[in-house]
PDB file of N, CA, C and O in Angstrom:
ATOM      1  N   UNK A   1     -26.196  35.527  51.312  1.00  0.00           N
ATOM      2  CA  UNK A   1     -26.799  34.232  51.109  1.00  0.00           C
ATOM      3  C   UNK A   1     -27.258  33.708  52.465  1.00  0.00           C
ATOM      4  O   UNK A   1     -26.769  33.977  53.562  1.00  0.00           O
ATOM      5  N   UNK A   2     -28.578  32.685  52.106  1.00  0.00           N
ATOM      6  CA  UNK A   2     -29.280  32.521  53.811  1.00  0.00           C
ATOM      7  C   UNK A   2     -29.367  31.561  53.135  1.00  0.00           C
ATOM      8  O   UNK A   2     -29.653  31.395  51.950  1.00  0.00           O
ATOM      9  N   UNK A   3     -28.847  30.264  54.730  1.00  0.00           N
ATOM     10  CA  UNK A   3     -29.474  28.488  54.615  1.00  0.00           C
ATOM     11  C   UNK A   3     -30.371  28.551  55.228  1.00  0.00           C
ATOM     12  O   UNK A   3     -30.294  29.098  56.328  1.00  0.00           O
ATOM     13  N   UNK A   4     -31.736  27.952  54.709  1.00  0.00           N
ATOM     14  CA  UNK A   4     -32.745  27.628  56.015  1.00  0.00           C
ATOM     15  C   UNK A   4     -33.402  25.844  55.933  1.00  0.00           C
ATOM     16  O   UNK A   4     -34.006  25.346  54.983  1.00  0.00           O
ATOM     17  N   UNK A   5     -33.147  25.378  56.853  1.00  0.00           N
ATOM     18  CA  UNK A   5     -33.562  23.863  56.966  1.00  0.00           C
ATOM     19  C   UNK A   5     -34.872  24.210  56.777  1.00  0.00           C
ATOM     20  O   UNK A   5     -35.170  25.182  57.471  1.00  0.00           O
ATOM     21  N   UNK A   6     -35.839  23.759  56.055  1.00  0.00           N
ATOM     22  CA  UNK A   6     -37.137  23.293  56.284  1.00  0.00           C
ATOM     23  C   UNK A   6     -37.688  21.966  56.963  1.00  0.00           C
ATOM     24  O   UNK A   6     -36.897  21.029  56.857  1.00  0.00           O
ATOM     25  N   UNK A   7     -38.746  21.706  57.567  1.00  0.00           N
ATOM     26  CA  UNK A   7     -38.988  20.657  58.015  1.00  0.00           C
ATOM     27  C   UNK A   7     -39.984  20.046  56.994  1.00  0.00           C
ATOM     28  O   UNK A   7     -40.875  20.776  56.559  1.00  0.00           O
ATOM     29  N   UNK A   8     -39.874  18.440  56.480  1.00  0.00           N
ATOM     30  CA  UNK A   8     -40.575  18.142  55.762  1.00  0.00           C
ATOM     31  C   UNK A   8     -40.714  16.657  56.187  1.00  0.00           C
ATOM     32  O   UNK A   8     -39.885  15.909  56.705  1.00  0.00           O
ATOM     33  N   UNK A   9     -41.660  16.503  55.917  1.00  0.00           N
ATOM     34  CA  UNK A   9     -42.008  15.061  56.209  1.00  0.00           C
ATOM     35  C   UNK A   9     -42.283  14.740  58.060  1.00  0.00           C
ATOM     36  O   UNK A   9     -42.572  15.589  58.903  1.00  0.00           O
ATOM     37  N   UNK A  10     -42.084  13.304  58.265  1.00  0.00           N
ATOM     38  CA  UNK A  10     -41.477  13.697  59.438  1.00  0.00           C
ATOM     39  C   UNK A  10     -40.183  13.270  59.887  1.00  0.00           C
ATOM     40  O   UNK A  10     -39.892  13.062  61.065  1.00  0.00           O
ATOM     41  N   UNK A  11     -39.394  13.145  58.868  1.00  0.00           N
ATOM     42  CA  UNK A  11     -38.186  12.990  59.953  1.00  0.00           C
ATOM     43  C   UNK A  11     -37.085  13.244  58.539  1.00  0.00           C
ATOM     44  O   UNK A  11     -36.064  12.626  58.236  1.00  0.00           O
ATOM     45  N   UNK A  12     -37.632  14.179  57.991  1.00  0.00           N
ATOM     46  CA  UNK A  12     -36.885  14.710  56.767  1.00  0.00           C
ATOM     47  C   UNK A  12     -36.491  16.771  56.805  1.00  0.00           C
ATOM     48  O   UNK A  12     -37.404  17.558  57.056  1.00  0.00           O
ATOM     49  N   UNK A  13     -35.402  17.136  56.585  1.00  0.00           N
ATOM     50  CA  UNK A  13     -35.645  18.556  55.877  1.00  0.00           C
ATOM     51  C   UNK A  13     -35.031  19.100  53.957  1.00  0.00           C
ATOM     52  O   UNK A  13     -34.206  18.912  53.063  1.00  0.00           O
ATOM     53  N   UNK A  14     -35.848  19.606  54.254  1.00  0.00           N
ATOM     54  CA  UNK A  14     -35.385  20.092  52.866  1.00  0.00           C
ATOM     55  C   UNK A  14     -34.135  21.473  52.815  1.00  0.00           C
ATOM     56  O   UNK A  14     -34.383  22.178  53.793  1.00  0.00           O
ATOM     57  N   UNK A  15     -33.427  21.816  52.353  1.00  0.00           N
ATOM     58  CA  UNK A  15     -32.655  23.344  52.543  1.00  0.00           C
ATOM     59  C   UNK A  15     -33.182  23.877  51.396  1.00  0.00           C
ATOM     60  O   UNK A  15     -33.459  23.327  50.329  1.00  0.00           O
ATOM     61  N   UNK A  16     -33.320  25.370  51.859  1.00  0.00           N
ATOM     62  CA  UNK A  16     -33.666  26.496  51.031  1.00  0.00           C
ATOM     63  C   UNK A  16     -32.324  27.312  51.005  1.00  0.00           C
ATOM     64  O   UNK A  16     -31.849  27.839  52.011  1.00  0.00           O
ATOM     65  N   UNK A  17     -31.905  27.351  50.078  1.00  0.00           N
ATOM     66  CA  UNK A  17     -30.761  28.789  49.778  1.00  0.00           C
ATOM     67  C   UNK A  17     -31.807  29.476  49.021  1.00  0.00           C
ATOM     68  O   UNK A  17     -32.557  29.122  48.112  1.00  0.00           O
ATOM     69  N   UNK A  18     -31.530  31.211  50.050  1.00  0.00           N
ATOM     70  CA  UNK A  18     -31.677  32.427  49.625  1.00  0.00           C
ATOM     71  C   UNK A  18     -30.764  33.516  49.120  1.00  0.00           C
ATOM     72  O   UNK A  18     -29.695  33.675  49.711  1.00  0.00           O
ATOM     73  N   UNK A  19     -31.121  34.422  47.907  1.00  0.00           N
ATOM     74  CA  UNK A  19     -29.925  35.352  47.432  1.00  0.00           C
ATOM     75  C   UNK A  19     -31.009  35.739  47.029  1.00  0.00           C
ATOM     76  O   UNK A  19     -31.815  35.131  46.325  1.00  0.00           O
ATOM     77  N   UNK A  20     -31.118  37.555  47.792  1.00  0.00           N
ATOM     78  CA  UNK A  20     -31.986  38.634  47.462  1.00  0.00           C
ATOM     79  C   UNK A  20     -33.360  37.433  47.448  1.00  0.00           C
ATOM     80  O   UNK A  20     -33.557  36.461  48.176  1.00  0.00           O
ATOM     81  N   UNK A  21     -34.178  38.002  46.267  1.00  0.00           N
ATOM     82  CA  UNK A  21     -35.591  37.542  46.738  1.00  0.00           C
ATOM     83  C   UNK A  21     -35.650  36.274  45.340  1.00  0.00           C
ATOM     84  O   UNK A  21     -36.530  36.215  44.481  1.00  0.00           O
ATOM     85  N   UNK A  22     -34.552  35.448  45.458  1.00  0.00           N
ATOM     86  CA  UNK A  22     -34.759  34.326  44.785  1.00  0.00           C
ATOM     87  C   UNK A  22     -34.159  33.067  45.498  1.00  0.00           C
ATOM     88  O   UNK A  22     -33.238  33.270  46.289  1.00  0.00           O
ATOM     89  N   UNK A  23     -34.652  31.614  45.266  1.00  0.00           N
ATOM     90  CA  UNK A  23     -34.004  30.517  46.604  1.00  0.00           C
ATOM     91  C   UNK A  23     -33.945  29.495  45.722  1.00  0.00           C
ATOM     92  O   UNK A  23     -34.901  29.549  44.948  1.00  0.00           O
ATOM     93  N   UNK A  24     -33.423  28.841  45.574  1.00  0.00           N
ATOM     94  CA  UNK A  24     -32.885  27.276  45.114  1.00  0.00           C
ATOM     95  C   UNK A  24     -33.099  26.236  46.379  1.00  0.00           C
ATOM     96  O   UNK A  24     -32.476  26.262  47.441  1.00  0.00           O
ATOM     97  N   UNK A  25     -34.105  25.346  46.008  1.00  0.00           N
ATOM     98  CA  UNK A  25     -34.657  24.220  46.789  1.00  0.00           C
ATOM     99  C   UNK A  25     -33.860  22.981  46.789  1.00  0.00           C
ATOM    100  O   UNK A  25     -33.712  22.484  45.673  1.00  0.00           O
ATOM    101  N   UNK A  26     -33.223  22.266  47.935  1.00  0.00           N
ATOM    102  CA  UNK A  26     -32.684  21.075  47.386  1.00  0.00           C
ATOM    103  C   UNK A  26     -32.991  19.784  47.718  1.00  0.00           C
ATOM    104  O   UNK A  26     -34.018  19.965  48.374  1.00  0.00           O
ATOM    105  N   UNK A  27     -32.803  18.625  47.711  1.00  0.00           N
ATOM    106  CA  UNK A  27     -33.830  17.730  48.136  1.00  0.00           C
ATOM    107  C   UNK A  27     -35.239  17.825  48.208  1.00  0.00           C
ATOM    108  O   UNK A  27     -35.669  17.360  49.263  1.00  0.00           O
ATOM    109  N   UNK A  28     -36.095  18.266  47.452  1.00  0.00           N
ATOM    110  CA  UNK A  28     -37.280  18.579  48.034  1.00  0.00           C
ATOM    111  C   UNK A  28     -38.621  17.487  48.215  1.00  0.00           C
ATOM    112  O   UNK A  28     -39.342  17.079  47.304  1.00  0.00           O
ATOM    113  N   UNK A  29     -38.700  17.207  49.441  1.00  0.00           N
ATOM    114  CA  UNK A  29     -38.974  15.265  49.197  1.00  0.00           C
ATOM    115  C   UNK A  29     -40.776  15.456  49.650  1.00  0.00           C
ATOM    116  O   UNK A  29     -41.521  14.492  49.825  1.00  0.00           O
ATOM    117  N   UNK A  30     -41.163  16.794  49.761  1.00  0.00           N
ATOM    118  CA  UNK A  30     -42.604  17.301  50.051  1.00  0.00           C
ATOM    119  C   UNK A  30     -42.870  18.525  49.277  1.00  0.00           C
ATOM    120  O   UNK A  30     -42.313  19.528  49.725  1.00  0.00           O
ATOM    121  N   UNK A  31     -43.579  18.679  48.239  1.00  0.00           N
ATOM    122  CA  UNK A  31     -43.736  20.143  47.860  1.00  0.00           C
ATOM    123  C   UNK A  31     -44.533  21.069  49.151  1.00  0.00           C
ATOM    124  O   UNK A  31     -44.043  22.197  49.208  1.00  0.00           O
ATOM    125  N   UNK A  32     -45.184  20.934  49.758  1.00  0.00           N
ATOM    126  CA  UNK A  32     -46.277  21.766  50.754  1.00  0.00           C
ATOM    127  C   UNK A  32     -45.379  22.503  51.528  1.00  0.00           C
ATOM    128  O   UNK A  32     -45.680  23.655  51.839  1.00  0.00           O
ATOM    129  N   UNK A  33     -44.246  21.976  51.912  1.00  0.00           N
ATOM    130  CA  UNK A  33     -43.231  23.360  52.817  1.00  0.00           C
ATOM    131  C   UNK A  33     -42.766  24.428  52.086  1.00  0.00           C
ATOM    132  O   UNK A  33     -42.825  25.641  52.293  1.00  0.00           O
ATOM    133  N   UNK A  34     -42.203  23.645  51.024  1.00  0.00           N
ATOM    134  CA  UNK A  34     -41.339  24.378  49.837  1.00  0.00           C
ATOM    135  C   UNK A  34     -42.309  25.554  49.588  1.00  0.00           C
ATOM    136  O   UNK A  34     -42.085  26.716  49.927  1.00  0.00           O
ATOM    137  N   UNK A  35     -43.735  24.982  48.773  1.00  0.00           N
ATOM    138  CA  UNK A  35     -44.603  26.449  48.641  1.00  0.00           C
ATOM    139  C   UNK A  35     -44.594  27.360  49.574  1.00  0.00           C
ATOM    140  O   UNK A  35     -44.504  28.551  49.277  1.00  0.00           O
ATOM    141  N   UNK A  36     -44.728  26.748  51.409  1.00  0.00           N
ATOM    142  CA  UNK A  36     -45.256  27.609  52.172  1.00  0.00           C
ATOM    143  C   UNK A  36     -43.949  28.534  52.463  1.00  0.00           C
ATOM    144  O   UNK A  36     -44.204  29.721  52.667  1.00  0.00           O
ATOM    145  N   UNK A  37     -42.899  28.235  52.498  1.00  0.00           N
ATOM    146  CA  UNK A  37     -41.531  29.160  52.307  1.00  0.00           C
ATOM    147  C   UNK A  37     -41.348  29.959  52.002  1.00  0.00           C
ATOM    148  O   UNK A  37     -41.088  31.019  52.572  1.00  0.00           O
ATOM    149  N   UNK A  38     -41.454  29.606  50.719  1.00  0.00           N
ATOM    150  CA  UNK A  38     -41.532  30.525  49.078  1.00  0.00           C
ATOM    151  C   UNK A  38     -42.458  31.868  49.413  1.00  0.00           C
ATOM    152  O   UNK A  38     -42.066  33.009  49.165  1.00  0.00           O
ATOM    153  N   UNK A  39     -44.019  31.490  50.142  1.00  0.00           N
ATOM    154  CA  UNK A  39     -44.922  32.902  49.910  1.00  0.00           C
ATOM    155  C   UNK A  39     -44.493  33.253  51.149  1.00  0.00           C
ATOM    156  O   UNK A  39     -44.187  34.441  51.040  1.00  0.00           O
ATOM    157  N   UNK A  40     -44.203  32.736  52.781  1.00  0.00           N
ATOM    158  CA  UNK A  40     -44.251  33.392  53.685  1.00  0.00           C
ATOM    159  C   UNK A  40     -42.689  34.315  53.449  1.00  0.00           C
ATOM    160  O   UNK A  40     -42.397  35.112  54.340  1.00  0.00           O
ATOM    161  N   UNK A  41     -41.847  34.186  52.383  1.00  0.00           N
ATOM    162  CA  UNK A  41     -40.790  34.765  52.696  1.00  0.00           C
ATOM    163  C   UNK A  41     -40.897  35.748  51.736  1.00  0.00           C
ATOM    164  O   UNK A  41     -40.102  36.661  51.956  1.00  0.00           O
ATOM    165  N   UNK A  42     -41.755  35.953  50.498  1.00  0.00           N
ATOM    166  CA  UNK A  42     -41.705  36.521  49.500  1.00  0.00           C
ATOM    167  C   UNK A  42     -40.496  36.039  48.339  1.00  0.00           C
ATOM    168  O   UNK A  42     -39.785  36.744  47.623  1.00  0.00           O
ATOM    169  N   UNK A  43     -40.562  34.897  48.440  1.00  0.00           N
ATOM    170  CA  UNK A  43     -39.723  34.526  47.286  1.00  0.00           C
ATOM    171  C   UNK A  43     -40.121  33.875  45.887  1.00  0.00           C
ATOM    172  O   UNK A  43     -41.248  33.445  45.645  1.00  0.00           O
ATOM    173  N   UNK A  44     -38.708  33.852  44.714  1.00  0.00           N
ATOM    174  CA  UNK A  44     -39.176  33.232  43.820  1.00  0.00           C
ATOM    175  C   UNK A  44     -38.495  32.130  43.878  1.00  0.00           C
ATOM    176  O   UNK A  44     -37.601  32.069  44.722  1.00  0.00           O
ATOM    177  N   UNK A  45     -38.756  30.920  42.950  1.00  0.00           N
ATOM    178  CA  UNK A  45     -38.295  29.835  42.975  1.00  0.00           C
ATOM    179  C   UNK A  45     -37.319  29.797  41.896  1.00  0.00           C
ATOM    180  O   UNK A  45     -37.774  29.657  40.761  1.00  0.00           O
ATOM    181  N   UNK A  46     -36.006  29.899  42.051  1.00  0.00           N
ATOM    182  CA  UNK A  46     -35.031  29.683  40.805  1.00  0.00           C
ATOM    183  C   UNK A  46     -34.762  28.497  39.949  1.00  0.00           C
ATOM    184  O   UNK A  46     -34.750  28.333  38.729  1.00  0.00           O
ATOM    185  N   UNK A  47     -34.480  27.474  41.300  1.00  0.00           N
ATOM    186  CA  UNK A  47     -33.588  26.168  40.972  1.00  0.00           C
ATOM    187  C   UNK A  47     -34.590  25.108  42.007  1.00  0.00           C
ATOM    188  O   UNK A  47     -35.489  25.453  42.775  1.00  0.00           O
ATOM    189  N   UNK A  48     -34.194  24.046  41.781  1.00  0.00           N
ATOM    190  CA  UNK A  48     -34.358  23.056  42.543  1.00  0.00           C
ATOM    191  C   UNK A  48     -33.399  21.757  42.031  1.00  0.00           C
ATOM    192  O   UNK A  48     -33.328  21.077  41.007  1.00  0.00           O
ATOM    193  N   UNK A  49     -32.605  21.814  43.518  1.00  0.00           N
ATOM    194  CA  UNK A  49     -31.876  20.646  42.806  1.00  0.00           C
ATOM    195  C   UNK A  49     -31.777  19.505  43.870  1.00  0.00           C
ATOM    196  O   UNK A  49     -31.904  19.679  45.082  1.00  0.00           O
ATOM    197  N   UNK A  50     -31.518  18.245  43.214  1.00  0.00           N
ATOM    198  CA  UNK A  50     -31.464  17.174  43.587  1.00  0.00           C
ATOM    199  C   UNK A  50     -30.261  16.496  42.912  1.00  0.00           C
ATOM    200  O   UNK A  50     -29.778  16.362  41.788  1.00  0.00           O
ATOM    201  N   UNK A  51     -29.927  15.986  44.739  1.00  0.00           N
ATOM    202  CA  UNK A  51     -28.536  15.376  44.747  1.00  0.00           C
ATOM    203  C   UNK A  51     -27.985  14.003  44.090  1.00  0.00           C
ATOM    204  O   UNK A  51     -27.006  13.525  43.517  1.00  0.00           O
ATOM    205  N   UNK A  52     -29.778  13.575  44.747  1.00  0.00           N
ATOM    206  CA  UNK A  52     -29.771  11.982  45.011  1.00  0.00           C
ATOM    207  C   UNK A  52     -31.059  11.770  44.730  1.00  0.00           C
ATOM    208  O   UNK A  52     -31.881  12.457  45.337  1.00  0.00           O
ATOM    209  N   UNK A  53     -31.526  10.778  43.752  1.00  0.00           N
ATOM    210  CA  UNK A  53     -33.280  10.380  43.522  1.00  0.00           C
ATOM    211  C   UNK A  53     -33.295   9.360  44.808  1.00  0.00           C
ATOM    212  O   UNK A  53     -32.532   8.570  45.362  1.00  0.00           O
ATOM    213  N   UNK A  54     -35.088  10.035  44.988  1.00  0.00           N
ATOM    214  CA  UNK A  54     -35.630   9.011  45.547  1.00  0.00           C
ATOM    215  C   UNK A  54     -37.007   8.729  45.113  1.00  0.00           C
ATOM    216  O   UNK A  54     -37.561   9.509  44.338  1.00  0.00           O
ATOM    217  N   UNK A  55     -37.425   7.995  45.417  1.00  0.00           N
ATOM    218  CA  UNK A  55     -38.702   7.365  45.355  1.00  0.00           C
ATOM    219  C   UNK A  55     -40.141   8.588  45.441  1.00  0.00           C
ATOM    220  O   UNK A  55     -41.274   8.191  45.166  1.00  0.00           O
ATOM    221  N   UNK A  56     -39.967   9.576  45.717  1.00  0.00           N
ATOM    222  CA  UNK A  56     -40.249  11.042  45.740  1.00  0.00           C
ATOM    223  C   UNK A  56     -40.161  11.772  44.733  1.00  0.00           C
ATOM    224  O   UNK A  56     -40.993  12.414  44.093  1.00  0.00           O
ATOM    225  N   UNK A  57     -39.051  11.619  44.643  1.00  0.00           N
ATOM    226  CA  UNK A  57     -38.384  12.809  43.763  1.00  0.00           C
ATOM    227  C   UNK A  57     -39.243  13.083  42.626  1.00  0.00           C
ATOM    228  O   UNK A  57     -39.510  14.283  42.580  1.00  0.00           O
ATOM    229  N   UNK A  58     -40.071  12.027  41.166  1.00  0.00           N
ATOM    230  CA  UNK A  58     -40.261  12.389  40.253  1.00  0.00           C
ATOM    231  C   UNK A  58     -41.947  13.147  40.761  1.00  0.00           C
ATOM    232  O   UNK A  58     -42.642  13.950  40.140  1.00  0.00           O
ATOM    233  N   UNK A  59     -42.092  12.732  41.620  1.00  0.00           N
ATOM    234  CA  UNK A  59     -43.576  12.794  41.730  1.00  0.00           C
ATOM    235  C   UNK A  59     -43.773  14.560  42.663  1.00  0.00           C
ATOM    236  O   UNK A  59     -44.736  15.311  42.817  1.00  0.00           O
ATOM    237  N   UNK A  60     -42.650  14.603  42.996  1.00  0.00           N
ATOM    238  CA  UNK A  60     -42.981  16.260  43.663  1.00  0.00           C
ATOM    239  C   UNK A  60     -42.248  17.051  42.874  1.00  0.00           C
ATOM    240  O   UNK A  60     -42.791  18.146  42.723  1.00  0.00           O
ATOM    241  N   UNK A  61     -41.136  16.924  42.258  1.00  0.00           N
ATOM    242  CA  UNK A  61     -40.909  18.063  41.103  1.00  0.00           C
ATOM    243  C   UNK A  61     -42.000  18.769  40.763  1.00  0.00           C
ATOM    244  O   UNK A  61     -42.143  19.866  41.302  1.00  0.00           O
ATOM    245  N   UNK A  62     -42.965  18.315  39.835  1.00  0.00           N
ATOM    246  CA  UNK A  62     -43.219  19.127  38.778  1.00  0.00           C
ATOM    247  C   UNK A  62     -43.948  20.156  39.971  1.00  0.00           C
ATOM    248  O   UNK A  62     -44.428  21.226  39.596  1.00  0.00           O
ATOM    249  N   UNK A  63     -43.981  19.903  40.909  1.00  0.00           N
ATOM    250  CA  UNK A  63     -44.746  20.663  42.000  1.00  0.00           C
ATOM    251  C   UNK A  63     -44.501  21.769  42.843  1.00  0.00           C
ATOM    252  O   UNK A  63     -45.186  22.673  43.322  1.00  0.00           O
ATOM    253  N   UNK A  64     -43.271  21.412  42.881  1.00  0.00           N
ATOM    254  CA  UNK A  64     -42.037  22.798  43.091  1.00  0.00           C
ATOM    255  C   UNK A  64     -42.012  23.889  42.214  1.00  0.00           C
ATOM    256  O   UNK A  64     -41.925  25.052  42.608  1.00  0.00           O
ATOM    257  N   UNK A  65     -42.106  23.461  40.706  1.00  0.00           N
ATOM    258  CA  UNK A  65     -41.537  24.441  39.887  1.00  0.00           C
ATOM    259  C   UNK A  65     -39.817  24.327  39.274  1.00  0.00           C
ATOM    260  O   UNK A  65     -38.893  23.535  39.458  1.00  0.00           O
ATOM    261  N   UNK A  66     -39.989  25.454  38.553  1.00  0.00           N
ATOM    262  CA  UNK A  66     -38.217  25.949  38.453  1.00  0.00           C
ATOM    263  C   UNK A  66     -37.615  24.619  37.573  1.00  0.00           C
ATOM    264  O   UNK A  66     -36.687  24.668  36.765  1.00  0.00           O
ATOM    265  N   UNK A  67     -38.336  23.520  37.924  1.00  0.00           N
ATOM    266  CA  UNK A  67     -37.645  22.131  37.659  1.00  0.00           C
ATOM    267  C   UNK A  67     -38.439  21.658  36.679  1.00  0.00           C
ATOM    268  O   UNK A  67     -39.476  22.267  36.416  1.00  0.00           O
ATOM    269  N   UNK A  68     -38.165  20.757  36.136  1.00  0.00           N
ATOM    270  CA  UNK A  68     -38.634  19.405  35.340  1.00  0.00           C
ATOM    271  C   UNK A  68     -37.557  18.219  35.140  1.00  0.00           C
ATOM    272  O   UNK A  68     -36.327  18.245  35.112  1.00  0.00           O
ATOM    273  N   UNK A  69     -38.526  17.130  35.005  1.00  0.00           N
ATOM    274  CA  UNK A  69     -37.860  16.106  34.996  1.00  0.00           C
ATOM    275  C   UNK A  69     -38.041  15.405  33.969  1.00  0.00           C
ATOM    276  O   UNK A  69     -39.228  15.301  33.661  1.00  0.00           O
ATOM    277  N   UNK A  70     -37.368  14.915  33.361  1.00  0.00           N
ATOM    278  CA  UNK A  70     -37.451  14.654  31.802  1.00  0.00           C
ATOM    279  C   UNK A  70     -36.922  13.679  31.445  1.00  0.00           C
ATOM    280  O   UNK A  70     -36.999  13.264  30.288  1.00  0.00           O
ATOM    281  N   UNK A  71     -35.898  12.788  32.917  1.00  0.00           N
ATOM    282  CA  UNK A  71     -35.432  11.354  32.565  1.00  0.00           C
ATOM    283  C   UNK A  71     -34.622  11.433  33.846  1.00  0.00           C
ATOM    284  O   UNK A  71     -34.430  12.446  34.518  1.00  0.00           O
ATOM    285  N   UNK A  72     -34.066   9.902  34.136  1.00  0.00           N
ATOM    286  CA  UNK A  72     -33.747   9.973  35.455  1.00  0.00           C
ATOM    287  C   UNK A  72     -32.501  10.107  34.924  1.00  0.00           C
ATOM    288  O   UNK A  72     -32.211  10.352  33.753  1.00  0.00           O
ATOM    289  N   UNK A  73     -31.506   9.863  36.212  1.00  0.00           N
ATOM    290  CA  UNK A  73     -29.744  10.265  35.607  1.00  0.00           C
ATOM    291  C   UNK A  73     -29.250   9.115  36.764  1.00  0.00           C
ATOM    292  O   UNK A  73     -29.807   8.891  37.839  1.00  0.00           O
ATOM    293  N   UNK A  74     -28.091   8.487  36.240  1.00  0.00           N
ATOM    294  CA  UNK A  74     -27.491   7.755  37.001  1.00  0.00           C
ATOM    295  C   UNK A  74     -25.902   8.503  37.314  1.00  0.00           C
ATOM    296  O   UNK A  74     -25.283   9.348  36.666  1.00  0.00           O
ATOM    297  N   UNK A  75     -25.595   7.830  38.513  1.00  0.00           N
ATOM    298  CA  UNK A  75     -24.010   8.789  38.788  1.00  0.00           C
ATOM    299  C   UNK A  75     -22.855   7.528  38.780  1.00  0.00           C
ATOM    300  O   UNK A  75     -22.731   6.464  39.386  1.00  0.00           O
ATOM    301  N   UNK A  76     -21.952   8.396  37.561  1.00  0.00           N
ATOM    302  CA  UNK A  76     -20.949   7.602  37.355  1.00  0.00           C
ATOM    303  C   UNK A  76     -20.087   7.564  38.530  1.00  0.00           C
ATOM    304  O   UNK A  76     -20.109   8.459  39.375  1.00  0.00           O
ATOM    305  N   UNK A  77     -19.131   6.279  38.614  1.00  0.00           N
ATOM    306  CA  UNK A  77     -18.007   5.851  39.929  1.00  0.00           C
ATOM    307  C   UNK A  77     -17.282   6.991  39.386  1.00  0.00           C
ATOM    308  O   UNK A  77     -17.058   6.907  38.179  1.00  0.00           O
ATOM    309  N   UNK A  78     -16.790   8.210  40.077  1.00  0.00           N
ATOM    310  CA  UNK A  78     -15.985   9.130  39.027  1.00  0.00           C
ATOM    311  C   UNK A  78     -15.122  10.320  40.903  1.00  0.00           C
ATOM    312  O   UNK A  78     -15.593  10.419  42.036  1.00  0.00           O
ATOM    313  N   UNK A  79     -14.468  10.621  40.597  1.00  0.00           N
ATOM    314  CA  UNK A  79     -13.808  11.536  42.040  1.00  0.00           C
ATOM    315  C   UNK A  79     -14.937  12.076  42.178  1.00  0.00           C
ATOM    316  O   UNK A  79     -15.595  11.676  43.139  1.00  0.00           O
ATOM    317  N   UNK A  80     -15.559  13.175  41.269  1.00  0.00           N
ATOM    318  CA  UNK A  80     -16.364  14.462  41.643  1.00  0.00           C
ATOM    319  C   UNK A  80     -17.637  13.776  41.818  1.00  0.00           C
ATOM    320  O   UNK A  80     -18.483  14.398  42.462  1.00  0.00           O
ATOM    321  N   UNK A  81     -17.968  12.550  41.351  1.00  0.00           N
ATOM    322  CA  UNK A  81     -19.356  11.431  41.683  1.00  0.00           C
ATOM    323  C   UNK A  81     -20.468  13.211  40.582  1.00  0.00           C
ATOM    324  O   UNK A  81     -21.158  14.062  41.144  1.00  0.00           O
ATOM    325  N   UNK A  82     -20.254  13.135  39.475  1.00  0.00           N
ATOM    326  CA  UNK A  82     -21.342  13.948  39.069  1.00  0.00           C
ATOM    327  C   UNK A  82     -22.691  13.454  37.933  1.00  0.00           C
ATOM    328  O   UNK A  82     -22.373  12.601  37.104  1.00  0.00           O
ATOM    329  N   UNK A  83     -23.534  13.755  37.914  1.00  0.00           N
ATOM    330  CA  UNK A  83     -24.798  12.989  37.894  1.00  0.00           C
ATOM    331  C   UNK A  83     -25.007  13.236  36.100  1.00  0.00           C
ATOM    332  O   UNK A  83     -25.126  14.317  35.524  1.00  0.00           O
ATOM    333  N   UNK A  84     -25.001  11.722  35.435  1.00  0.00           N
ATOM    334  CA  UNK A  84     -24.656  12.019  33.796  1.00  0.00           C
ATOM    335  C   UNK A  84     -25.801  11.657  33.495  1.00  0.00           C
ATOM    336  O   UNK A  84     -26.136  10.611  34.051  1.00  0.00           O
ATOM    337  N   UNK A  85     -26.830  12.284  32.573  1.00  0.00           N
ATOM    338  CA  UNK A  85     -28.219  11.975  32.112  1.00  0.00           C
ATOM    339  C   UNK A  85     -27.665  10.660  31.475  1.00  0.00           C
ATOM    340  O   UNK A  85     -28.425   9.894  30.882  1.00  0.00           O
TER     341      UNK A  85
END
């Protein structure tokens, strides 16, 4: 497995996890790195996940791939804080 920070925005990165020739995107708050990643590394796009919405978020999904967004999710006060549609 490979972490790679991407640089996005300007004062943002995105992480790419790699396993063999597939990567899970997280935060991805610019699609244009994410693509350029993806072909300069020869990869496919598995996952994309998001931790935390932002003001971004619905509008570059569908742009990534792998993903859709289909309603937002709020996160219950809970130990593990996990994100309940």
């Amino acid at each position: 497995m490979k972490i790679t920070p991407v640089k996005a925005l300007t004062d943002n990165y995105i992480w790419m996890i790699q396993e063999g020739n597939h990567a899970v995107c997280v935060d991805p708050s610019d699609p244009t790195p994410v693509l350029e990643f993806l072909v300069r590394n020869r990869l496919m796009l598995a996952q994309t996940w998001v931790t935390h919405p932002t003001p971004t978020t619905k509008a570059v999904l569908p742009h990534c791939g792998a993903a859709t967004w289909n309603r937002p999710f709020t996160v219950k006060p809970t130990s593990k804080q996990q994100p309940t549609p």
